[in-house]
ROMAR-684539 format. One line per 4 residues: number of its first residue (from 1); for each residue x, y, z of C-alpha. Coordinates in nm, 2 decimals, padded with zeros to 4 digits, always signed. Each point is the difference from the previous one (the first is absolute). Layout:
N
NUM	X Y Z; ...
This chain:
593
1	-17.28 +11.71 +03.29; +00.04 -00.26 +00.25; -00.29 -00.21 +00.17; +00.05 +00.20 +00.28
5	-00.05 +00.31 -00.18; -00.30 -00.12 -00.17; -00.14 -00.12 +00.30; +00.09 +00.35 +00.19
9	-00.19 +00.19 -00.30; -00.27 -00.23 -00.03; -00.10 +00.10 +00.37; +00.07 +00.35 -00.12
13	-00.30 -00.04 -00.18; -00.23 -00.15 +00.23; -00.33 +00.19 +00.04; -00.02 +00.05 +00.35
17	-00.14 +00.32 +00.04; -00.28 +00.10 +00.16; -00.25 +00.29 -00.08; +00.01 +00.29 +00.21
21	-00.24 +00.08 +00.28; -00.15 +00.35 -00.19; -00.01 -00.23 -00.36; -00.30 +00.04 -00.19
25	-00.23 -00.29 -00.06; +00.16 -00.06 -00.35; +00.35 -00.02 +00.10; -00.09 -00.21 +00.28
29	-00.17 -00.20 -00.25; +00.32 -00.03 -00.26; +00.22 -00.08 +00.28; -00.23 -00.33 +00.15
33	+00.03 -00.13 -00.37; +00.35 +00.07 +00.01; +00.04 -00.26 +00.25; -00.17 -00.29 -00.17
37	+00.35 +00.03 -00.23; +00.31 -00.09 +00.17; +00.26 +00.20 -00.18; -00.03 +00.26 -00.25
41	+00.26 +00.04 -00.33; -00.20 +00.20 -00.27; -00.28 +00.28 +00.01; -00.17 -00.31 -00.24
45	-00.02 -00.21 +00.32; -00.11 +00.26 +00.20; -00.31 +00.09 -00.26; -00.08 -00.36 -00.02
49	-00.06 -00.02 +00.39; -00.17 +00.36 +00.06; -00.26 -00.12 -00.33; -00.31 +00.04 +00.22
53	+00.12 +00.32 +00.22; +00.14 +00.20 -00.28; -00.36 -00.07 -00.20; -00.13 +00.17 +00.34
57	+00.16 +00.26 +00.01; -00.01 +00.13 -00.39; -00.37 -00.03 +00.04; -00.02 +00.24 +00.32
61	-00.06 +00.39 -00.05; +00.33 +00.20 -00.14; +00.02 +00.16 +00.29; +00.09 -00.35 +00.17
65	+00.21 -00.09 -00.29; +00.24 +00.34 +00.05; +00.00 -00.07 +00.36; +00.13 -00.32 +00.00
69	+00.24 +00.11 -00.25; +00.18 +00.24 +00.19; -00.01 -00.26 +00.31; +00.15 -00.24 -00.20
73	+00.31 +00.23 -00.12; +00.05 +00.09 +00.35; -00.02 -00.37 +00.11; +00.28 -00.04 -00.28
77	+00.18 +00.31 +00.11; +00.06 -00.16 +00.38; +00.25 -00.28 +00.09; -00.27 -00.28 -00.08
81	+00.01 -00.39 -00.08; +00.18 -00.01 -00.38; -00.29 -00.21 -00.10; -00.26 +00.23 +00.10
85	+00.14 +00.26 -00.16; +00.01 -00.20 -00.30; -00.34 -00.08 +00.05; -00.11 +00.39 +00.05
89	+00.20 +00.08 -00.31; -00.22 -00.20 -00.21; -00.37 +00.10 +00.17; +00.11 +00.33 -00.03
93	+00.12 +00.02 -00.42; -00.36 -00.23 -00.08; -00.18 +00.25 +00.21; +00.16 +00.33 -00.13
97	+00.01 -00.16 -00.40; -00.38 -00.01 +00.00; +00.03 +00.39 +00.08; -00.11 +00.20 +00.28
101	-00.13 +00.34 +00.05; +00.26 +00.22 +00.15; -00.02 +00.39 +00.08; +00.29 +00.19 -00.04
105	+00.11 -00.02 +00.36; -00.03 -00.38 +00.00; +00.22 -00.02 -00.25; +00.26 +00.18 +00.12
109	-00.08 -00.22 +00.34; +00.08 -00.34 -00.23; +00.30 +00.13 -00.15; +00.16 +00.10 +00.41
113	-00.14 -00.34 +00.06; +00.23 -00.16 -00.25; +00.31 +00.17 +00.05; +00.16 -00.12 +00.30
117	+00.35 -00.13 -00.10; +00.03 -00.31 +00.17; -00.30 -00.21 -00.17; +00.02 +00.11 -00.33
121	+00.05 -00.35 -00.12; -00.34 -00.05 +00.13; -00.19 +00.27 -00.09; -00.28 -00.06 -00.35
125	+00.15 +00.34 -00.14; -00.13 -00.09 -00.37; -00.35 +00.00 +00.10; +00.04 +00.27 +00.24
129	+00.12 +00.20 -00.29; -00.29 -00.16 -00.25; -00.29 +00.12 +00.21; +00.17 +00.38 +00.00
133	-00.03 +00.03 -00.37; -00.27 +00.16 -00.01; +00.06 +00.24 +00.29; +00.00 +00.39 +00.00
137	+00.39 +00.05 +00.05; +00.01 +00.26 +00.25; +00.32 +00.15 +00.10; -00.04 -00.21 +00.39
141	-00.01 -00.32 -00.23; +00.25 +00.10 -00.27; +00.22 +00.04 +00.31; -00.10 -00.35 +00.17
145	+00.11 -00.13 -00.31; +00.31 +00.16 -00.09; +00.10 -00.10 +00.40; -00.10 -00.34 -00.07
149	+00.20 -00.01 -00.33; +00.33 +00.12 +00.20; -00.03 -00.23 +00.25; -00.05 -00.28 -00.18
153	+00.32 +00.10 -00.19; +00.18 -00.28 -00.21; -00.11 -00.30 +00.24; +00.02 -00.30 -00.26
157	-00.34 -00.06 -00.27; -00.16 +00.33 +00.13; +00.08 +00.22 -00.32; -00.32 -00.10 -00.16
161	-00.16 +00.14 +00.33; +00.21 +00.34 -00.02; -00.12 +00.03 -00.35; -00.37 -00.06 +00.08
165	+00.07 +00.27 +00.22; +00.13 +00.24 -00.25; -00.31 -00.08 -00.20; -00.17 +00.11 +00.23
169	+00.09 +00.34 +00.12; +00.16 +00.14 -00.33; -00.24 -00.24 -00.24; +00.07 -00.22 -00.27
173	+00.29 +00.14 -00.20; +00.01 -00.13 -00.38; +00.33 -00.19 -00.08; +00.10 +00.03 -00.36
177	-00.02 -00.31 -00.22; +00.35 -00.17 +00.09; +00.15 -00.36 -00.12; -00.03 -00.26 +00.29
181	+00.13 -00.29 -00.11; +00.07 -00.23 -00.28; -00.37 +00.05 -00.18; -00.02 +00.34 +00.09
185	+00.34 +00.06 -00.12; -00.01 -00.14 -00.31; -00.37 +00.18 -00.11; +00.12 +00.34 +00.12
189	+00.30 -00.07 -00.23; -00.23 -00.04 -00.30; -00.21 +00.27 +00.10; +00.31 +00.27 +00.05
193	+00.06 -00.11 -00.37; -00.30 +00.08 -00.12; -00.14 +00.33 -00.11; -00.31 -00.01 +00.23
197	+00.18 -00.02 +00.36; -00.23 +00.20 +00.16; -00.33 -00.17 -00.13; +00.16 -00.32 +00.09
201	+00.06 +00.15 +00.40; -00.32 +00.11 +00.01; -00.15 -00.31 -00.07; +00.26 -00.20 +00.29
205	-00.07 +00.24 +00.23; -00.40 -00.06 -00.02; +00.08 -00.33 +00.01; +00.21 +00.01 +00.29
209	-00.30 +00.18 +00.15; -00.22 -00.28 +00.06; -00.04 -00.13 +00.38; -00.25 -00.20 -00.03
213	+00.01 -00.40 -00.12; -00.28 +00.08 -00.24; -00.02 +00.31 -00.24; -00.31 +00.26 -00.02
217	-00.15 +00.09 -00.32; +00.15 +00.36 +00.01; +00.33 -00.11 +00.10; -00.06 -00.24 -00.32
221	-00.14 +00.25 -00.24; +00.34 +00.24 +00.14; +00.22 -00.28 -00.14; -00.15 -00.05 -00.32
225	+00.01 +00.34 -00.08; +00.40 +00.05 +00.12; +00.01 -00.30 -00.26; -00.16 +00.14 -00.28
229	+00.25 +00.33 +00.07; +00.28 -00.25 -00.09; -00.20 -00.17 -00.28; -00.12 -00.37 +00.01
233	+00.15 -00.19 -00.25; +00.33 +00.13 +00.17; -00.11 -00.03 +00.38; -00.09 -00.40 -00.09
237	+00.34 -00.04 -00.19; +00.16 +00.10 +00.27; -00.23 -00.17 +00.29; +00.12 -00.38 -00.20
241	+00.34 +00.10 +00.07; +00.01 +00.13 +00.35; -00.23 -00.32 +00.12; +00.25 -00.24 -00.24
245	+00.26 +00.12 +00.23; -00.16 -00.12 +00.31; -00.06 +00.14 +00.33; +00.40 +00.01 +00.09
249	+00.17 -00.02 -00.27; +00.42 -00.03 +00.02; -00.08 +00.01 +00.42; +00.19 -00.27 +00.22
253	-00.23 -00.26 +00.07; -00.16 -00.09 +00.29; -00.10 +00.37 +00.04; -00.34 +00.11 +00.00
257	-00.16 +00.34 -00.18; +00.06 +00.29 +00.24; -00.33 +00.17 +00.10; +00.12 +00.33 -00.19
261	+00.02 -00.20 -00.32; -00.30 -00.22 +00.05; -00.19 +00.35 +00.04; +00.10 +00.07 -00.37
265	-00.05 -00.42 -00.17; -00.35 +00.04 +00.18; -00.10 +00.33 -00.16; +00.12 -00.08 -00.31
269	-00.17 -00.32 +00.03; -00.32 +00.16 +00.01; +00.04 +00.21 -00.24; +00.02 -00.29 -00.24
273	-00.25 -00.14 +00.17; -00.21 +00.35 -00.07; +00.03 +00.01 -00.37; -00.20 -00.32 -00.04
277	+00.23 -00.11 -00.28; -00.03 -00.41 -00.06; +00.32 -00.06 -00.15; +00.20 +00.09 +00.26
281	-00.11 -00.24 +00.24; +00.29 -00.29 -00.04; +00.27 +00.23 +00.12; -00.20 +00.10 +00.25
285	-00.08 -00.28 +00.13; +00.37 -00.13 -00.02; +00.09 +00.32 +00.19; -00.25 -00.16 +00.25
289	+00.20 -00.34 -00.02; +00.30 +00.17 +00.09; -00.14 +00.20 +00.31; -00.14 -00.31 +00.18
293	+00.34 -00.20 -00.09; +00.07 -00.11 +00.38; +00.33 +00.09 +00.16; +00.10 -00.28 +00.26
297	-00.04 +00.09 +00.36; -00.13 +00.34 -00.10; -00.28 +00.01 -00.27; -00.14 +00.14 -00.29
301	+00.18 +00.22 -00.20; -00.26 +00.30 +00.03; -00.35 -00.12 +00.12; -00.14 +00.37 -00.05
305	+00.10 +00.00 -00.37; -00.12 -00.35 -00.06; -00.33 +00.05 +00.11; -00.04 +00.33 -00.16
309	+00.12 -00.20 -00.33; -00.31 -00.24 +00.05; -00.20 +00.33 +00.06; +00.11 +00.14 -00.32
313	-00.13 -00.30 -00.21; -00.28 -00.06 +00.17; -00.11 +00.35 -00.15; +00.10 -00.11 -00.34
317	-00.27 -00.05 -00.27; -00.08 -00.31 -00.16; +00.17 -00.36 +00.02; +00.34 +00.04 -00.03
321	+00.03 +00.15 +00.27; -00.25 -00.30 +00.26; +00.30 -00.25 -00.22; +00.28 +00.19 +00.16
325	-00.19 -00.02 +00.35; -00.11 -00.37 -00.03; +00.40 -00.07 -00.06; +00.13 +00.18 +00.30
329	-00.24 -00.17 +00.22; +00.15 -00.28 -00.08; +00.34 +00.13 +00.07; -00.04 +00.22 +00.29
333	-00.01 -00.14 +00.35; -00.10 +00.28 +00.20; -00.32 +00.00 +00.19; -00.04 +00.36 -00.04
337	+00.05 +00.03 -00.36; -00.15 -00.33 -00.07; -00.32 +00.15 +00.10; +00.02 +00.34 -00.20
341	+00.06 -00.25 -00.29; -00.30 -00.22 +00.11; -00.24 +00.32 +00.04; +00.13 +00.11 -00.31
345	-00.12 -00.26 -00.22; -00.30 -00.07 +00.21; -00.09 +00.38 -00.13; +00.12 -00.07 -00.36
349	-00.21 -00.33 -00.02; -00.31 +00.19 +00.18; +00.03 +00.27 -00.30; +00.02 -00.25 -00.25
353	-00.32 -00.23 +00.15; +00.22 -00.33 -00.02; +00.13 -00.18 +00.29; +00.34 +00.02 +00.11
357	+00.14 -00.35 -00.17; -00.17 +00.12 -00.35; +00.13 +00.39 +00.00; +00.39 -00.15 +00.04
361	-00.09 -00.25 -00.30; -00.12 +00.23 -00.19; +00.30 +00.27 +00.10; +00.29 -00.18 -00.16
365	+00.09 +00.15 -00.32; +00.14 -00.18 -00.29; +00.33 +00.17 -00.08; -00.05 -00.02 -00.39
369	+00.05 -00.37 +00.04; -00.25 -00.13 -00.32; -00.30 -00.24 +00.03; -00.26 -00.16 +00.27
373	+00.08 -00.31 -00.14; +00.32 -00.06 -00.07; +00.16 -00.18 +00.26; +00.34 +00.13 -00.03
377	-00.06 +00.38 -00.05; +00.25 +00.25 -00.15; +00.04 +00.34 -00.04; +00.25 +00.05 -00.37
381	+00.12 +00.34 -00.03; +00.21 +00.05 -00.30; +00.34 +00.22 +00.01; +00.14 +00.03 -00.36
385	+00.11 -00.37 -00.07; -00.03 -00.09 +00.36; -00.29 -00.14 +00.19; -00.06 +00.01 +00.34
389	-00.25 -00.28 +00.18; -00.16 +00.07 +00.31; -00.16 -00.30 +00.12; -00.09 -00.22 +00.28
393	+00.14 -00.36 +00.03; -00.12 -00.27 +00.35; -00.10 +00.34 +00.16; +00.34 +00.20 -00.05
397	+00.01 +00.30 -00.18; +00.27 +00.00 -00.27; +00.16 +00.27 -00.29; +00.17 -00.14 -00.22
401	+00.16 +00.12 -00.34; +00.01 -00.15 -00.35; +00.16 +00.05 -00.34; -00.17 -00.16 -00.29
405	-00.13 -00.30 +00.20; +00.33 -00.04 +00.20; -00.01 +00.10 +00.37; +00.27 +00.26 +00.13
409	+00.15 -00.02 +00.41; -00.10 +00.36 +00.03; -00.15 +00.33 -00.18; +00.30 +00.04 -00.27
413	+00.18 +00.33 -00.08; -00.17 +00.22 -00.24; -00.34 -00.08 +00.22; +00.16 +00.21 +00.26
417	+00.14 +00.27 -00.21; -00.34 +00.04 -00.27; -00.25 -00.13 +00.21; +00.15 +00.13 +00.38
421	-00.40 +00.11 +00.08; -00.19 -00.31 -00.13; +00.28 -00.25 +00.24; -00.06 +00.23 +00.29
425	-00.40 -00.07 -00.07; +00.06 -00.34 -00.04; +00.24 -00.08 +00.35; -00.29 +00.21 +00.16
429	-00.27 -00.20 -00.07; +00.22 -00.29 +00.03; +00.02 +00.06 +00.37; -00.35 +00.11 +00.02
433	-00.09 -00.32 -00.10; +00.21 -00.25 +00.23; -00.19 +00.20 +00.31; -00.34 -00.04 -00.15
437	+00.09 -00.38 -00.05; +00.16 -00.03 +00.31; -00.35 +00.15 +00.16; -00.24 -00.15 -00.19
441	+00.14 -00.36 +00.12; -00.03 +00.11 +00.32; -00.33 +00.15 +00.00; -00.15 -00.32 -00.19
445	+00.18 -00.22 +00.28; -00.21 +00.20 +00.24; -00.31 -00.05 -00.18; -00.02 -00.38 +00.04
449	-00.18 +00.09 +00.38; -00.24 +00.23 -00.19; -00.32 -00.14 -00.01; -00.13 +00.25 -00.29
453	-00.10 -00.07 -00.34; +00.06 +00.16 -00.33; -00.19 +00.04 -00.32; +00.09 -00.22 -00.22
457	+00.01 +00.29 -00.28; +00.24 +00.19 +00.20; +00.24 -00.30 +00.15; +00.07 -00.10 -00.39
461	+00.08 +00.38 -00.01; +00.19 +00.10 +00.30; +00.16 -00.32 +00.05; -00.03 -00.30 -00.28
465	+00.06 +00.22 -00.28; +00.17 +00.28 +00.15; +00.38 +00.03 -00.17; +00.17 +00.04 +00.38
469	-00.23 -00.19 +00.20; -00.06 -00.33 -00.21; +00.34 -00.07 +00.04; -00.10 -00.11 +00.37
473	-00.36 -00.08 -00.02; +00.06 -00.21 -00.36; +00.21 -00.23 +00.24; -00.27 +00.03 +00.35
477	-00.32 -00.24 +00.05; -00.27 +00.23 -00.02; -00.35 -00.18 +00.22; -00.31 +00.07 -00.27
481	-00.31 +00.08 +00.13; -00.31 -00.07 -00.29; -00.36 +00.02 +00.14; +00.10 -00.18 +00.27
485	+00.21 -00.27 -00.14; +00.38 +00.03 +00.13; +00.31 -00.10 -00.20; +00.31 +00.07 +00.03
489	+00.20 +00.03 -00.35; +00.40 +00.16 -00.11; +00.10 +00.18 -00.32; +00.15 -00.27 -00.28
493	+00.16 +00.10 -00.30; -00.06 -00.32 -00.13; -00.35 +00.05 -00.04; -00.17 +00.16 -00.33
497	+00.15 +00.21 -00.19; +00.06 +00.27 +00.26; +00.01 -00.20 +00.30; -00.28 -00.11 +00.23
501	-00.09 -00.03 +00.39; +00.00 -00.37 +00.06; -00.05 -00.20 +00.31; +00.27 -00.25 +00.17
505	-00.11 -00.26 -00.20; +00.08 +00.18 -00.28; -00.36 +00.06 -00.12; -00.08 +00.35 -00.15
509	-00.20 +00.19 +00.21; -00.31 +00.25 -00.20; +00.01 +00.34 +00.19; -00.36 +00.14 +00.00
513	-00.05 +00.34 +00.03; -00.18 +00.02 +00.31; +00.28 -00.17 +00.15; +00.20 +00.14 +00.29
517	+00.31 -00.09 +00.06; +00.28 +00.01 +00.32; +00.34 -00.17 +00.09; -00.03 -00.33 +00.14
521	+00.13 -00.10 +00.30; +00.07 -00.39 +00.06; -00.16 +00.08 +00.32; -00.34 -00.01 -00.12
525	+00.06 -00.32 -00.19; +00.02 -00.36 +00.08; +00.35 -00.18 +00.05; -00.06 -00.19 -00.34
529	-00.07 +00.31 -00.21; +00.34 +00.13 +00.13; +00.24 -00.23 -00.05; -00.16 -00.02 -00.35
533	+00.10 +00.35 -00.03; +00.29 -00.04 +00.08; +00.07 -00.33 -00.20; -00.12 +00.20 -00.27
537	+00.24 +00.32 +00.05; +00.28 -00.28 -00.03; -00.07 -00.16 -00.29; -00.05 +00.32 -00.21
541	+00.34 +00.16 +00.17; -00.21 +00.31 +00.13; +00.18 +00.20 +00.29; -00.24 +00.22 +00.18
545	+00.09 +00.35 +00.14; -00.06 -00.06 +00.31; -00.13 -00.35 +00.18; -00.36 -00.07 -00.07
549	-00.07 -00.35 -00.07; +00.29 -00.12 +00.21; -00.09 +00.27 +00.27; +00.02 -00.16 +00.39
553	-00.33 -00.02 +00.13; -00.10 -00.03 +00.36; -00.37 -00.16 +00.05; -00.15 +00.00 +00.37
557	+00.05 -00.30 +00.19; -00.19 -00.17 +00.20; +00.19 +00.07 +00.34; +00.02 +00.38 -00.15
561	-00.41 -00.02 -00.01; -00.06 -00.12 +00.30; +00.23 +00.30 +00.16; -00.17 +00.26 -00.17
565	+00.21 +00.28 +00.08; +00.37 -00.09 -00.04; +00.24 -00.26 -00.15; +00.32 -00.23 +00.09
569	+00.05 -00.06 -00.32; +00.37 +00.22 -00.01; +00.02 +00.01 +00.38; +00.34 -00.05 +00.12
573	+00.15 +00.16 -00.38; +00.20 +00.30 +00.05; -00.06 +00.24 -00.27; +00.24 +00.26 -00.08
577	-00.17 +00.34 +00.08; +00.11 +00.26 -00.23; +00.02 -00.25 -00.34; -00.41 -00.08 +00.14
581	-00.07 +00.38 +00.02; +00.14 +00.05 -00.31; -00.12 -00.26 -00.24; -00.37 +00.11 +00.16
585	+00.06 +00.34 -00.08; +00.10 -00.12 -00.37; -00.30 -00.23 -00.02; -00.25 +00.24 +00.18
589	-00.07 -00.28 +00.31; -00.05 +00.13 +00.36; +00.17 -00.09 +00.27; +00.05 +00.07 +00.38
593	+00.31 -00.02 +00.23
């Protein structure tokens, strides 16, 4: 377009109309706010402006409500302002979604109302349609709506409208369970193959079923039982494998889960979710990963099945399942699904009386990895004369593979052909492990701003002595808090026999057992006692996970005291917006544009 054209449709949309001598009070109302806005783009703007008028009017007597209804869509019908009839568009979908009484002949009236040829771009058909669902369909509606459907006739993005209408006068006929795309084709591929194809549709078309974002108990205790048709062991087989395939699986990318498809993830989801069975909540919660995995300039992959992923371990017992959520908080960025996750484990920590820091310590499992205090924990599994050494090396989960003392590059021969089952194990908690690892330092990192204590009891536990954690917290300062008395003290290994907490000067530090116990922040300490710190780091060649003694610390000023309310500190520095949004969103910092 060229200026001039711009210019030409931006005084198109001007609001410049005026409300009609016979208007009733509302409408007079919704067009004076109307004015205070200059132009008019998006029903959003419109709603935005009308915020006081439009909370008037959904609080007046339904009889009000329809009448202004059916004003509006005539206001809409007539050779108006464009921006008004924006405007009307949107009063009139808020008013009709929060549903309205209508008799049989006022709803034949609305559907007349709404099928006049020329404004059909302009008209809220979907919550027209929404408040008739419960409507008798009598034959002067049925034929409103079969009129309506004809006229409306293959005008671009109205086929979802012409099968709402369908829906409506003939009801909701059942499609059969069909292939979509990628994930659907391959699982209907399996399930074809298998000698239980029709238990198997059963069970997708109950899943499909599900409308809601949350699941009832009976639409629960349904799915469980289409489960236990196909048999457990073999349902949960086969769940690892359709979520290891990922929500679109040999799909272009850059595409995003089409509804149809999302329909069956999300009820299949939930059915996993139903069965309350621990051990499947990694690939759940990788399925997850892959859902919220952010497609530029469009978005997430499939929000719905995402969130009903989160849903699904949220109703999974026990703490394999609050490890999983406490992992993709850290890796979601969602606001939406950041707060199912948070509600979540609020709920999990409320059941387990802890707080929430404490219930994710205590969550993270071990992974077979041997002894509290050990600080270079391994897991040995033995394959005829082959051993395999899981282990954890400056916070990096590694496998590797040894023959009588000598290391191998990779998992040799005749471990994949005898021992195909015991590898695939392995790799899988493997990869388990680098996310929990990966979490965990980012959840710790977090922690520094909490101002909670732990027992000391548990913190050897869940974190000193813990075979995953202690390979961050062995290299954190810890503050110590005994009767009173603070110190702040590190994990040595050159202390004792097994190892000892000492202080930056090197002193052993006794741990009573009434002591409580947090991560310090060098922002509750003096300069001296920092740079100590961190002189002592140095010299002992300790590299922290994450920057704690050598953290930047901003401290008050004196011109920022005697402001109060605001800073100049940064004023003048431009900040790049979305790197600021998104390393708050990773560190869990508000912000405001």
């Amino acid at each position: 377009m060229t200026p001039s054209d711009i210019e030409r449709f931006r005084a198109f949309l001007e609001f410049r109309a005026e409300a009609p001598a016979e208007a009733s009070p509302h409408m007079r109302a919704i067009v004076a706010a109307l004015h205070s806005k200059r132009r008019l783009y998006k029903q959003r703007d419109a709603i935005q402006a009308l915020e006081e008028p439009l909370r008037n009017l959904k609080s007046a007597p339904d009889a009000e409500q329809v009448a202004f209804v059916f004003e509006a869509l005539a206001e809409i019908a007539s050779p108006q302002d464009l921006a008004l009839k924006i405007a009307l568009k949107g009063v009139a979908a808020e008013v009709l979604r929060k549903g309205l009484p209508l008799n049989s002949i006022e709803a034949v009236r609305l559907i007349e109302a709404v099928s006049v040829r020329a404004s059909r771009s302009y008209f809220p058909y979907k919550a027209v349609l929404g408040v008739l669902k419960d409507a008798s369909m009598t034959p002067a509606l049925s034929d409103a709506l079969l009129a309506l459907r004809a006229m409306i006739g293959e005008h671009d993005g109205m086929d979802e409208i012409q099968e709402r209408i369908d829906v409506l006068v003939r009801g909701k006929q059942e499609k059969p369970a069909e292939p979509i795309s990628g994930w659907s084709r391959a699982v209907f591929q399996e399930i074809d193959a298998s000698g239980k194809q029709l238990a198997w549709r059963r069970l997708f078309l109950h899943g499909r079923s599900l409308s809601q974002s949350t699941a009832s108990s009976k639409w629960q205790k349904e799915a469980v039982a289409c489960v236990e048709d196909i048999g457990r062991s073999e349902f949960l087989e086969a769940a690892r494998r359709w979520l290891a395939l990922g929500p679109m699986p040999g799909m272009a990318a850059g595409l995003q889960v089409p509804e149809e498809e999302a329909d069956y993830q999300k009820g299949f989801v939930w059915t996993v979710g139903a069965l309350g069975e621990a051990s499947i909540a990694a690939p759940v919660a990788d399925f997850a990963i892959d859902c919220f995995r952010k497609i530029p300039q469009i978005g997430a992959v499939s929000h719905r099945v995402g969130n009903a992923c989160v849903n699904a371990l949220a109703a999974m017992p026990g703490l394999e399942a609050v490890t999983q959520l406490s992992r993709l908080s850290m890796r979601v960025k969602y606001d939406v699904a950041l707060r199912l996750i948070e509600k979540a484990l609020a709920e999990a920590a409320e059941r387990n009386h802890v707080g929430r820091n404490d219930l994710e310590a205590m969550s993270v499992p071990s992974y077979g990895l041997n002894g509290g205090r050990d600080a270079n924990a391994v897991r040995v599994e033995v394959l005829g004369n082959i051993e395999a050494r899981l282990s954890i090396e400056n916070g990096e989960a590694l496998l590797t593979w040894w023959r009588e003392d000598k290391p191998l590059k990779a998992a040799p021969a005749e471990v994949k052909a005898d021992h195909a089952a015991a590898l695939a194990g392995l790799k899988k908690v493997h990869k388990e492990l680098e996310a929990v690892l990966s979490a965990q330092r980012l959840r710790l990192e977090r922690q520094l701003a909490s101002e909670g204590w732990c027992r000391l009891d548990c913190w050897q536990d869940w974190y000193l002595n813990h075979p995953v954690t202690s390979a961050f917290a062995r290299r954190l300062i810890w503050e110590i808090d005994d009767a009173g008395t603070n110190r702040t003290a590190i994990w040595s290994a050159a202390v004792g026999q097994n190892g000892s907490m000492v202080d930056w000067a090197g002193e052993a530090v006794a741990l009573n057992p009434a002591a409580q116990v947090r991560l310090w922040h060098p922002i509750r300490s003096g300069l001296q006692e920092i740079l100590s710190w961190r002189a002592w780091l140095e010299d002992h060649g300790v590299r922290q996970p994450f920057k704690q003694a050598h953290r930047e610390i901003y401290l008050l000023t004196d011109a920022e005291r005697q402001t109060g309310t605001y800073s100049n500190r940064f004023a003048g520095h431009i900040v790049r917006q979305h790197q600021l949004a998104a390393l708050c969103r990773e560190r869990g910092w508000q912000f405001r544009q």
